[in-house]
N, C-alpha and C positions, 0 to 999 in steps of 0.2 A: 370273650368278645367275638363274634360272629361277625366276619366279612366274606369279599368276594374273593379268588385269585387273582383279579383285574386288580385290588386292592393292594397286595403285595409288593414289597420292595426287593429289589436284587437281592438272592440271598437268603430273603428271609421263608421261613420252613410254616408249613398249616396243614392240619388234618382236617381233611372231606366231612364235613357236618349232612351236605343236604345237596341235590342238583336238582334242576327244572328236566325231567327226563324227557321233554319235549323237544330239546333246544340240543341237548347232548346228542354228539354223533354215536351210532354203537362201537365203532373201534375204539372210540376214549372208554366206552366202557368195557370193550373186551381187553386192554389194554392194563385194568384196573384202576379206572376212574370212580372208586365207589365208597360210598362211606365207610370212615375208619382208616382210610390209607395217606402217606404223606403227600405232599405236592411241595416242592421247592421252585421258586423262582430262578432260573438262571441267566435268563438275557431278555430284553424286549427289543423288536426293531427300532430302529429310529423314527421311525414315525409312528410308535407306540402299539403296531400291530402288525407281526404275531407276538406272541408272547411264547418262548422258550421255558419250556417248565419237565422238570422228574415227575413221575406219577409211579410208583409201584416197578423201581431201578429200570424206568422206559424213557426215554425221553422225547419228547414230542413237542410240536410248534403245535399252540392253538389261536386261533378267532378272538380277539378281543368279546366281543359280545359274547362267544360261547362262555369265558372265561368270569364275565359277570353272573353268568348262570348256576356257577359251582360256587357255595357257600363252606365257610373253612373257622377253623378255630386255630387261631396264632399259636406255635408251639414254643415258648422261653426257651430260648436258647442260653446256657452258663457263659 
């Protein structure tokens, strides 16, 4: 099931499917914002934006909007 990172609950883990390379800044991608790599959720502000997330043991606050732009596949967590 294919969603956003915008999508994500605290916590919950998603592998990079696809991005709008338009919309992505290039330090998310020098950072290792690329397909095939994990994304975790870890905090969002209180007013729902930024969003605190791991990308590639980096951690970084992004852009709500850039965050709908990175599409992910939920990883089952045991």
């Amino acid at each position: 099931m294919a969603i956003t990172v915008a999508q994500l609950q605290r916590g919950q883990k998603g592998t990079i499917l696809d991005f709008n390379i338009e919309e992505i800044p290039l330090k998310l991608l020098e950072m290792g914002c690329l397909p095939g790599n994990e994304v975790t959720l870890l905090q969002v502000a209180p007013f729902g934006d930024p969003l605190y997330i791991t990308v590639n043991d980096s951690h970084v606050a992004i852009r709500l909007e850039t965050a709908k732009e990175i599409s992910i596949e939920i990883i089952d967590v045991p």
